[in-house]
N, C-alpha and C positions, 0 to 999 in steps of 0.2 A: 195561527194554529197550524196549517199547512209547514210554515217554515221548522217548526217544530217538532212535527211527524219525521221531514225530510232531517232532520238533525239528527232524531235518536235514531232512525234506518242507517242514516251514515256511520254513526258512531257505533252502533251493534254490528256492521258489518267489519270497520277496521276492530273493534274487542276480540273478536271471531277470526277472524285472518289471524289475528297476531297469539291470542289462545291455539289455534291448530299449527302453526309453530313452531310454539314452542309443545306441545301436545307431540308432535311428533318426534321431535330431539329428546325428549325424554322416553318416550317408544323405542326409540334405537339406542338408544345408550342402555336400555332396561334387555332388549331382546340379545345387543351385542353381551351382556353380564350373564344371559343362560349359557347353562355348558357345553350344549350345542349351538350355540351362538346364533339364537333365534330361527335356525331351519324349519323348527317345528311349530311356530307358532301364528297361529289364524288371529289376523287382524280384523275381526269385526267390526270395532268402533269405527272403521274409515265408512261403514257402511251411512251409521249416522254423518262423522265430521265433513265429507264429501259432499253428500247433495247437501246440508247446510249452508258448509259455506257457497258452492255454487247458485244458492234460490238466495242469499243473499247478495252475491252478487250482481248475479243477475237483475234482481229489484232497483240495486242502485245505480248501476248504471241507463236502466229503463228510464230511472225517477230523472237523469242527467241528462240523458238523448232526446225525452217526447218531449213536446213542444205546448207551451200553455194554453189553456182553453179559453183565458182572459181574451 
């Protein structure tokens, strides 16, 4: 059960890495297409994608570094 907690933490963590991105290349390809060529535009969503991906991180590499209580 445990190796399989540790599987879907891994795997939600690389879906997420590789979702923000590609989330971002499409932010800049969308902000470079305004007429002002994105000057004006407040990127909120990093507020979410950000600590995400970082508290995901962080968990996995935790879950790789502490040492077993076996």
């Amino acid at each position: 059960m445990k190796s399989t907690k540790l599987f879907l933490l891994y795997a939600i963590t690389i879906v997420v890495i590789i979702f923000a991105v590609v989330w971002s290349s499409y932010m800049h390809d969308w902000m470079l297409a305004r007429p002002d060529g994105g000057a004006d535009v407040i990127r909120v969503d990093l507020f979410v994608l950000y600590p995400l991906v970082i508290t995901l991180v962080a968990l996995s590499l935790y879950s790789l570094i502490r040492k077993p209580k076996d």
